[in-house]
C-alpha positions as CSV (number, residue, x, y, z in Angstrom):
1,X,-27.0,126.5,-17.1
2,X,-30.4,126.9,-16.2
3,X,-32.6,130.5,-16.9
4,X,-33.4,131.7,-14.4
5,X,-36.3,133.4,-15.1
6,X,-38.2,130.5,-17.1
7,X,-36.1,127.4,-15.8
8,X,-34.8,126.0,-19.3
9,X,-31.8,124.3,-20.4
10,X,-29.6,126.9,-22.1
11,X,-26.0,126.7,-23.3
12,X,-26.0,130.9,-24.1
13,X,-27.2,133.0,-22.0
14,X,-27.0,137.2,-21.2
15,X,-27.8,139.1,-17.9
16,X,-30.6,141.0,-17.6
17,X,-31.6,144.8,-18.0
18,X,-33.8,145.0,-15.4
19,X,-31.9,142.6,-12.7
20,X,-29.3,140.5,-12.0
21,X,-30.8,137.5,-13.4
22,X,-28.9,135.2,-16.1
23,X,-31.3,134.7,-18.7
24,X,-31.8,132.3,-21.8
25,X,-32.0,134.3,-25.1
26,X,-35.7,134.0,-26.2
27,X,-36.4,135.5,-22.4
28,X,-33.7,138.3,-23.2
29,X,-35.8,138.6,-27.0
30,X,-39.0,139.0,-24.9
31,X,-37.3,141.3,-22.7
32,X,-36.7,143.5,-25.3
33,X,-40.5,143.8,-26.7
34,X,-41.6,145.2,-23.3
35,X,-43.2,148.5,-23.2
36,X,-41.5,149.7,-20.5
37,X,-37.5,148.4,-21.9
38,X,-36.2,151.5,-23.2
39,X,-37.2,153.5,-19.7
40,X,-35.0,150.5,-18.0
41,X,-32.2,151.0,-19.8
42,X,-32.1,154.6,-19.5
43,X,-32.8,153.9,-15.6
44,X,-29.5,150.9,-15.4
45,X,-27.4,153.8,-17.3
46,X,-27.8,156.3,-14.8
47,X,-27.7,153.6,-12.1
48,X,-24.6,152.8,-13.0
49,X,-23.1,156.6,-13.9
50,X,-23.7,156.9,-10.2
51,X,-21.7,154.2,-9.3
52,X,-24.4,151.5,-8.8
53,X,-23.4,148.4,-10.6
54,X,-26.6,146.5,-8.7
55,X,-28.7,148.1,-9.9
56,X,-32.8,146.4,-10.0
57,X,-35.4,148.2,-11.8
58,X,-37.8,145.3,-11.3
59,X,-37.3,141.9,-9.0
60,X,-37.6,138.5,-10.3
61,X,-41.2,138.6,-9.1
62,X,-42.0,141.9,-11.1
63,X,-41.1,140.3,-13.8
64,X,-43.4,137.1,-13.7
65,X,-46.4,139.7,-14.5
């Protein structure tokens, strides 16, 4: 598969936090290091409490800066 948030080659890959893109695992690792990581996951848990299992806290775009 590709990742598709930096477009390489990757046999293992995880979804991320803060969409619904499949990313490699050094993107996931860098994910991780943000500052704003632990607010998102707080954020997707009460997304999904209420029932939202789409939930975005930032688009593919966001996520480029």
């Amino acid at each position: 598969m590709i990742c598709e948030r930096c477009g390489r080659q990757t046999n293992r890959y995880r979804y991320s936090w803060y969409n619904e893109q499949a990313i490699c695992l050094p993107c996931s690792d860098r994910e991780s290091k943000r500052h704003d990581y632990a607010h998102c996951r707080k954020a997707e848990l009460e997304a999904v409490k209420r029932g939202d299992l789409n939930f975005n806290f930032k688009t593919p775009q966001e996520m480029e800066s």
